[in-house]
Biopython code that builds the backbone (N, CA, C, O; Angstrom):
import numpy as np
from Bio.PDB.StructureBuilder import StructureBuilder

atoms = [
    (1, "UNK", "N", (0.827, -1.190, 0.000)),
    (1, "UNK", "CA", (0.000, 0.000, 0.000)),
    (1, "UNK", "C", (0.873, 1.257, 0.000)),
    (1, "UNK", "O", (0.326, 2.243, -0.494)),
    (2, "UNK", "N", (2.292, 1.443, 0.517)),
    (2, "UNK", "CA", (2.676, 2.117, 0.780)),
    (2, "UNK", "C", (3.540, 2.175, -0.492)),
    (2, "UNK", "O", (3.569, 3.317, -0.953)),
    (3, "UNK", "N", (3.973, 1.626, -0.919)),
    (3, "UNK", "CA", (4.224, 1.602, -2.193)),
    (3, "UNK", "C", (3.649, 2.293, -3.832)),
    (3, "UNK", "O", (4.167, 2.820, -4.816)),
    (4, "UNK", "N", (2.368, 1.923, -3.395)),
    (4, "UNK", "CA", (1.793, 2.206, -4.683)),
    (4, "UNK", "C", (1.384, 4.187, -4.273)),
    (4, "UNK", "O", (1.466, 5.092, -5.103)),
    (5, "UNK", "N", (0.936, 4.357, -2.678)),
    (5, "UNK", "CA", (1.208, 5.894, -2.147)),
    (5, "UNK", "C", (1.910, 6.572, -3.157)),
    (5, "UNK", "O", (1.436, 7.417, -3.917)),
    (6, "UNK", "N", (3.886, 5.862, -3.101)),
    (6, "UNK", "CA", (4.432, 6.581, -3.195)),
    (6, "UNK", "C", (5.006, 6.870, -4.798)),
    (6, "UNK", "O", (5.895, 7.636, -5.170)),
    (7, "UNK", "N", (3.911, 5.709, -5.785)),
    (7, "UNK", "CA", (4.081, 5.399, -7.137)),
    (7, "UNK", "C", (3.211, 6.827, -7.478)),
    (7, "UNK", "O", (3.586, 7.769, -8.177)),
    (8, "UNK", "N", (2.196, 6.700, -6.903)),
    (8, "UNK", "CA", (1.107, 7.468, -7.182)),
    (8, "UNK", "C", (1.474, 9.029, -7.147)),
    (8, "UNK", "O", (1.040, 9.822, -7.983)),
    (9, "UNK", "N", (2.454, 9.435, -5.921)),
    (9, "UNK", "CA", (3.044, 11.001, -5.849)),
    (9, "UNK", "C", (3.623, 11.184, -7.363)),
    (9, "UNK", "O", (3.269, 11.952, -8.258)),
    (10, "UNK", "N", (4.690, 10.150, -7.312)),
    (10, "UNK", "CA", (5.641, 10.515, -8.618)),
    (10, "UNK", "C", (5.329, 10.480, -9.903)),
    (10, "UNK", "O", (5.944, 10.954, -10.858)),
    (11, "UNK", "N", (3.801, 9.571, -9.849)),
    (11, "UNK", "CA", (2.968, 9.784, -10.978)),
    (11, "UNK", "C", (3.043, 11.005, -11.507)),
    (11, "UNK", "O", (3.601, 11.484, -12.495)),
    (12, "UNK", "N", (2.067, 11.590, -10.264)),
    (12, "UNK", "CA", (0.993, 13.149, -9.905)),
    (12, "UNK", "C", (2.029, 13.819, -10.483)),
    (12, "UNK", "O", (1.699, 14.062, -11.644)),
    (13, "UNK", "N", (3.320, 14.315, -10.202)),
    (13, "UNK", "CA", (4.035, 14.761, -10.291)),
    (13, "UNK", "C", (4.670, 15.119, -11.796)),
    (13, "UNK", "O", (4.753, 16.207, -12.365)),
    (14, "UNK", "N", (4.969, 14.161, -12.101)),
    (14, "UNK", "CA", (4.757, 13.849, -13.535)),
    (14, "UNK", "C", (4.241, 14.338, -14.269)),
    (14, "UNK", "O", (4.635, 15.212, -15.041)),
    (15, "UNK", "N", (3.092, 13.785, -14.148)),
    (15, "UNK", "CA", (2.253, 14.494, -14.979)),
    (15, "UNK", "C", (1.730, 15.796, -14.988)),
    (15, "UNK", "O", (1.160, 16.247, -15.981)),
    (16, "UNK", "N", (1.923, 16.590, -13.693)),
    (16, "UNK", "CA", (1.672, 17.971, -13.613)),
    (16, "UNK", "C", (2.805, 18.651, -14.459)),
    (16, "UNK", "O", (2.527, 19.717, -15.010)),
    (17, "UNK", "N", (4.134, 18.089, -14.614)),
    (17, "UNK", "CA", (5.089, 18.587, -15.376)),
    (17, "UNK", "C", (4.765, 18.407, -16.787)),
    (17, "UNK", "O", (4.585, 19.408, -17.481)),
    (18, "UNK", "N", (4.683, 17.371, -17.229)),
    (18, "UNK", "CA", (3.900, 16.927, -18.978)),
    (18, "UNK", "C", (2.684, 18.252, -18.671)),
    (18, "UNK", "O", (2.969, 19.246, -19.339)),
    (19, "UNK", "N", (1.994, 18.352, -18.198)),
    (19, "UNK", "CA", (0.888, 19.034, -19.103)),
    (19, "UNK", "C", (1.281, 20.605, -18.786)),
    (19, "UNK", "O", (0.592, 21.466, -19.333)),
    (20, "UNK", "N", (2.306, 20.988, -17.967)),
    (20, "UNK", "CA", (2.602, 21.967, -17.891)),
    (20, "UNK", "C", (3.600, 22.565, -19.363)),
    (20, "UNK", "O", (3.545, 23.691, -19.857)),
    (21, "UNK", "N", (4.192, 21.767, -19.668)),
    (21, "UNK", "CA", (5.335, 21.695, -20.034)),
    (21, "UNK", "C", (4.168, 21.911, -21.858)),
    (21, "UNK", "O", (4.278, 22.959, -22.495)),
    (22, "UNK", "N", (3.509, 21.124, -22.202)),
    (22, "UNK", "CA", (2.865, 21.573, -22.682)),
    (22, "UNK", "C", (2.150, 22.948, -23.580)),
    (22, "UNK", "O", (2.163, 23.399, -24.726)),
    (23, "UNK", "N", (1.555, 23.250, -22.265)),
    (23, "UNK", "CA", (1.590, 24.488, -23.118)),
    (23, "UNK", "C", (1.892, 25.963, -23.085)),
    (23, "UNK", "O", (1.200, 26.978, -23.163)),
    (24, "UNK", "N", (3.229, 25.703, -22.935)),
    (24, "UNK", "CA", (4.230, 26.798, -22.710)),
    (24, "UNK", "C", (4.542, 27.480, -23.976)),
    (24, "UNK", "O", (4.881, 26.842, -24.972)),
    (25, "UNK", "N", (4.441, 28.688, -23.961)),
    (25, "UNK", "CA", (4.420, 29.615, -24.871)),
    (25, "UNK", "C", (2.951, 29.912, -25.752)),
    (25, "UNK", "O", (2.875, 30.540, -26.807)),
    (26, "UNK", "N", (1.772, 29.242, -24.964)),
    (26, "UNK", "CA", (0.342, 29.676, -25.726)),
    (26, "UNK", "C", (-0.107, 30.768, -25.008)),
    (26, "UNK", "O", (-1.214, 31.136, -25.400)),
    (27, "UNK", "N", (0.321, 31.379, -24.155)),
    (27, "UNK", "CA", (-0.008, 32.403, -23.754)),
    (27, "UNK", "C", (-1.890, 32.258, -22.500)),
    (27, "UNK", "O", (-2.408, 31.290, -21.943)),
    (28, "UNK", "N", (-2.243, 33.559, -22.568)),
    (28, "UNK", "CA", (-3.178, 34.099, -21.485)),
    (28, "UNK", "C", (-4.310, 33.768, -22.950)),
    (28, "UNK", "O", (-5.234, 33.133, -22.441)),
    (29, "UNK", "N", (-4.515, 33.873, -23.989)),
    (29, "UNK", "CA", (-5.448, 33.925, -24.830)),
    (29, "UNK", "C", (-5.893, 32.068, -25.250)),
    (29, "UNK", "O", (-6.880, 31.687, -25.879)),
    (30, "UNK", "N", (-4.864, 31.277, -24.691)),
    (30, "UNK", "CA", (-5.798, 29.875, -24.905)),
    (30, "UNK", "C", (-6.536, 29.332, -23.657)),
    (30, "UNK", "O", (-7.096, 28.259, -23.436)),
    (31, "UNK", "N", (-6.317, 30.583, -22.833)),
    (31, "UNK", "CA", (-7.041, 30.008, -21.350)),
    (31, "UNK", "C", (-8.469, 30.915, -21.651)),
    (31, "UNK", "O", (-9.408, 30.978, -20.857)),
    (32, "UNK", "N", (-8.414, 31.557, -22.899)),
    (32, "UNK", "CA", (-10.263, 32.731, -22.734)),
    (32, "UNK", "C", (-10.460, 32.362, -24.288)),
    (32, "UNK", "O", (-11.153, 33.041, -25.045)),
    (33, "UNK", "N", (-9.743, 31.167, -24.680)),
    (33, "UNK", "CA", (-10.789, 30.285, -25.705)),
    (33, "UNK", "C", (-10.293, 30.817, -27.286)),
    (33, "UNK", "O", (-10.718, 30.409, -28.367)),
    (34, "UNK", "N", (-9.270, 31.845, -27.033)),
    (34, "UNK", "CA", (-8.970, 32.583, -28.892)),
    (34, "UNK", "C", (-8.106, 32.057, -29.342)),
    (34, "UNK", "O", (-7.139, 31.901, -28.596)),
    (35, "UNK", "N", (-8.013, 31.542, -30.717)),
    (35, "UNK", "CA", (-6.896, 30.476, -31.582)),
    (35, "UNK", "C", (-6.752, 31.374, -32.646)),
    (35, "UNK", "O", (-7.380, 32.366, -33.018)),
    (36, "UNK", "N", (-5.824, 30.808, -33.016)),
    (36, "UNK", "CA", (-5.551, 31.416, -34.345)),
    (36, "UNK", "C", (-5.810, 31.474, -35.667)),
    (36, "UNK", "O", (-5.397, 32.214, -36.560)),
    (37, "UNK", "N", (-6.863, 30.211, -35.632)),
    (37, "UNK", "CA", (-7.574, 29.875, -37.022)),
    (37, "UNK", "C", (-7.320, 28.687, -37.338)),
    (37, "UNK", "O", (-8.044, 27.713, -37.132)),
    (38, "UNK", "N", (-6.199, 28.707, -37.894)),
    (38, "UNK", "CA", (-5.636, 27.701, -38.509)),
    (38, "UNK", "C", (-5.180, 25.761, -38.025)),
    (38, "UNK", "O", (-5.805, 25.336, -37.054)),
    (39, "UNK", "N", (-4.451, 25.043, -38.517)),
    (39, "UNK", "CA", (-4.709, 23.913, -38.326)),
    (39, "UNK", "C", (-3.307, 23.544, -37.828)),
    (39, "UNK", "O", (-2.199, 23.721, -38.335)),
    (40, "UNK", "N", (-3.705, 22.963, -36.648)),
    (40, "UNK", "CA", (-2.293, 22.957, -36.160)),
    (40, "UNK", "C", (-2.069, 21.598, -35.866)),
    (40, "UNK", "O", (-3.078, 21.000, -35.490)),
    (41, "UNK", "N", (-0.673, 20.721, -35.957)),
    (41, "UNK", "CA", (-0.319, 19.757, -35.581)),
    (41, "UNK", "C", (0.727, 19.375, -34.876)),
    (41, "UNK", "O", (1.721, 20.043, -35.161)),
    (42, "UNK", "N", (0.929, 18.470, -33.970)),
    (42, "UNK", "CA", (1.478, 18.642, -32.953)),
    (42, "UNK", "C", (3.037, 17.650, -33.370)),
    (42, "UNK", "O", (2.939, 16.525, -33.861)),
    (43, "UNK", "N", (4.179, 18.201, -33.119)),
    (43, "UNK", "CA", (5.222, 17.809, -33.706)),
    (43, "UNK", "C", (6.474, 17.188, -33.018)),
    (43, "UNK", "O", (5.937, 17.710, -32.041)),
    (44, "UNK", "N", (7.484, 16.659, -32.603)),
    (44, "UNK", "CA", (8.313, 16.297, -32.306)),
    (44, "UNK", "C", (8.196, 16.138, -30.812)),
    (44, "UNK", "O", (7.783, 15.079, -30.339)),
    (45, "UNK", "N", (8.505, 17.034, -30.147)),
    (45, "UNK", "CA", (8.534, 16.803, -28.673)),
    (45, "UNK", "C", (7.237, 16.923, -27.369)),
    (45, "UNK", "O", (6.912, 16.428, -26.290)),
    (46, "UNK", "N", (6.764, 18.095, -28.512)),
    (46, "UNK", "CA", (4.664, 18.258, -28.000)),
    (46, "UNK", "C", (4.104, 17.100, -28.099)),
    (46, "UNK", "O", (3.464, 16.639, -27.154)),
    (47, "UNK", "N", (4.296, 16.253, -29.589)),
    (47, "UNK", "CA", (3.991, 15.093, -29.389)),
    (47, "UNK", "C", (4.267, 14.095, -28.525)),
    (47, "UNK", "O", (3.477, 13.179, -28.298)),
    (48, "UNK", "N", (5.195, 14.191, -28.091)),
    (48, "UNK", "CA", (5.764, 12.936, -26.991)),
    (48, "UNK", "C", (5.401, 13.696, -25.835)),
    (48, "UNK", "O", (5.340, 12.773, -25.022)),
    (49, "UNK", "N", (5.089, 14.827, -25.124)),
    (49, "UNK", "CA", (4.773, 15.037, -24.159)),
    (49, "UNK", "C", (3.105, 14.819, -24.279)),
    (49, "UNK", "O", (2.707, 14.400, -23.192)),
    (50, "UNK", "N", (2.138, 14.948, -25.120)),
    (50, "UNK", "CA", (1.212, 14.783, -25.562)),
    (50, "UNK", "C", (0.812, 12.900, -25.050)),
    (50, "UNK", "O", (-0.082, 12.428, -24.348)),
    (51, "UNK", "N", (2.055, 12.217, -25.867)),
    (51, "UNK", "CA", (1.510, 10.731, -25.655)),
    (51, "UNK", "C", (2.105, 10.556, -24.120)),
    (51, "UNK", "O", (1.571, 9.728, -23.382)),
    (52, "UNK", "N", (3.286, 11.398, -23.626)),
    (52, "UNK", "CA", (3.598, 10.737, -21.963)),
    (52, "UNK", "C", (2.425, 11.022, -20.866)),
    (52, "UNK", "O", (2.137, 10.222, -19.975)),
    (53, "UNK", "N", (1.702, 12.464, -21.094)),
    (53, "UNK", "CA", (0.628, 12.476, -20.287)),
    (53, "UNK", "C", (-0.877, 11.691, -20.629)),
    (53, "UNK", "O", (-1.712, 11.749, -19.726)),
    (54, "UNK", "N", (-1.162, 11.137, -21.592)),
    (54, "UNK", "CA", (-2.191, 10.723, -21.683)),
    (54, "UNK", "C", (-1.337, 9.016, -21.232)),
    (54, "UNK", "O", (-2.221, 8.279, -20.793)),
    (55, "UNK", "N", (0.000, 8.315, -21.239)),
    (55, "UNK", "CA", (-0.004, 7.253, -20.460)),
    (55, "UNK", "C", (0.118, 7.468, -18.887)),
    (55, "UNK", "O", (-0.358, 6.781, -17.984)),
    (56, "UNK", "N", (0.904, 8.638, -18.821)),
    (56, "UNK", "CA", (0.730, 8.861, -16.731)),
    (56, "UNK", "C", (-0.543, 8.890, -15.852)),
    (56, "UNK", "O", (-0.814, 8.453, -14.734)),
    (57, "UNK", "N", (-1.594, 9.963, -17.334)),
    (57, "UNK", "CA", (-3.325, 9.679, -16.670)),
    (57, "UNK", "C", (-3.701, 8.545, -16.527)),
    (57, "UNK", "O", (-4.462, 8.209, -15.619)),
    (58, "UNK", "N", (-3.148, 7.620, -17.557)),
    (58, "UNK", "CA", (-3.746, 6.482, -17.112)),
    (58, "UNK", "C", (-3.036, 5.656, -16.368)),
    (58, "UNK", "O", (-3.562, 4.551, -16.236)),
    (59, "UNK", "N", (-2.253, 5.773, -15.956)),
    (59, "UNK", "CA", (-1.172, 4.922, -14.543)),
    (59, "UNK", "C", (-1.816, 5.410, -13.332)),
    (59, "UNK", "O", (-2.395, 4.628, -12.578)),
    (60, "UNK", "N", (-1.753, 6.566, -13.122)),
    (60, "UNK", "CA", (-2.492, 7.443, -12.360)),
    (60, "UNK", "C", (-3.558, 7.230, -11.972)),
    (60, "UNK", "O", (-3.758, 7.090, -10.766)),
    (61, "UNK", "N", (-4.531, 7.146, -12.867)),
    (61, "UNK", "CA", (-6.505, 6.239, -12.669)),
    (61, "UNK", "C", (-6.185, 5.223, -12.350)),
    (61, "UNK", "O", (-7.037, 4.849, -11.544)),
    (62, "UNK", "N", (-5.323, 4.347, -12.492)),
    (62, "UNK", "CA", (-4.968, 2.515, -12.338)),
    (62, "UNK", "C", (-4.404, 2.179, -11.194)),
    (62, "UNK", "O", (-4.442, 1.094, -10.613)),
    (63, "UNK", "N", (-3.667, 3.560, -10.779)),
    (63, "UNK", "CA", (-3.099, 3.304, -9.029)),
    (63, "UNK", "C", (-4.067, 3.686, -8.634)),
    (63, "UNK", "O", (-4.736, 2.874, -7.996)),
    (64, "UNK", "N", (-4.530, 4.869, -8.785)),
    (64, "UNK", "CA", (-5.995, 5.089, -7.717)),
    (64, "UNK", "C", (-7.244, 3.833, -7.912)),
    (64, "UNK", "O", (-8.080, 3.407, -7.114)),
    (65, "UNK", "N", (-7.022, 3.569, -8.966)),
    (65, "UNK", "CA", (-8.407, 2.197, -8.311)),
    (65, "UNK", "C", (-7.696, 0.979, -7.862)),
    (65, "UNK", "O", (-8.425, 0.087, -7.429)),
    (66, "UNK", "N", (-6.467, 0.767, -7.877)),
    (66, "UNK", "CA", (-5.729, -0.331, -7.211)),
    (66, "UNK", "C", (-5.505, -0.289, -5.391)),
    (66, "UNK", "O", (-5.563, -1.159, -4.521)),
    (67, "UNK", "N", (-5.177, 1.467, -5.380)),
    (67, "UNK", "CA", (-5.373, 2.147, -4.106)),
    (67, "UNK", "C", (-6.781, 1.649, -3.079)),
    (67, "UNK", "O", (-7.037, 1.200, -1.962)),
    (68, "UNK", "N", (-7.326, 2.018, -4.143)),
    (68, "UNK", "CA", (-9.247, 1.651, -3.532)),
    (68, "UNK", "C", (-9.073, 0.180, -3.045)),
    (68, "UNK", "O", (-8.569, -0.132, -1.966)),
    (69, "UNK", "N", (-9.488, -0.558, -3.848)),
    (69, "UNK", "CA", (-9.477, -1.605, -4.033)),
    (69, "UNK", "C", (-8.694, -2.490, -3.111)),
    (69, "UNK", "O", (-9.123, -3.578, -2.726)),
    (70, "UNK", "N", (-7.766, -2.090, -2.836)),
    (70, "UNK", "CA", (-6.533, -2.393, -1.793)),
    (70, "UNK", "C", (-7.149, -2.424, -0.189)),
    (70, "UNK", "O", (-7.003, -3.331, 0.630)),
    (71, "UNK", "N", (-7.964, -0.994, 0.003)),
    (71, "UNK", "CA", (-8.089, -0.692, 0.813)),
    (71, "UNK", "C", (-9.473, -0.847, 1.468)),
    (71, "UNK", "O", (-9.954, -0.410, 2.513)),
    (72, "UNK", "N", (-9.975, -1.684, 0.401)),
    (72, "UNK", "CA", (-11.686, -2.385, 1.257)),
    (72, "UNK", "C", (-11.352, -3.849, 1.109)),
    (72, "UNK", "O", (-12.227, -4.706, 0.986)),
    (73, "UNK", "N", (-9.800, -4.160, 1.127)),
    (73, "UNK", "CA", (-10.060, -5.793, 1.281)),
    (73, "UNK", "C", (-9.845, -6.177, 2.989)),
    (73, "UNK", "O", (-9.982, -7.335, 3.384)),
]
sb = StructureBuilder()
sb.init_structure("model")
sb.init_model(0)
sb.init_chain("A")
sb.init_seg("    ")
for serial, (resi, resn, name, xyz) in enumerate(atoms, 1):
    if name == "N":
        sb.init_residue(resn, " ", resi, " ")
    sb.init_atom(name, np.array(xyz, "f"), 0.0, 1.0, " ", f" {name:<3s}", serial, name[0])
structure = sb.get_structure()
């Protein structure tokens, strides 16, 4: 149990860095919804931070229901 606790911090952690890391340099105008029009695709390293946080969310959901689960046996 204490284990997976401390899987689960370094998860969290993680992944607050991936999605931070993200979207750095979009400025105050993608938080009030204004784009630029055009079609954008996500390239070299956005991409891999792109695919590392959508696998940490899900490590993340998988310790927390392992957490649960753990803890009503």
């Amino acid at each position: 149990m204490k284990l997976i606790t401390i899987a689960q911090i370094v998860v969290s952690v993680l992944l607050t860095i991936a999605i931070l890391l993200q979207n750095r340099g979009s400025g105050l105008g993608g938080a009030f919804g204004s784009d630029f029009g055009g079609y954008y695709t996500k390239r070299g390293m956005e991409k891999f931070l792109f695919y590392v946080s959508i696998v940490l969310g899900t490590i993340f959901i998988l310790l927390a229901i392992a957490m649960v689960w753990l803890s009503n046996r």
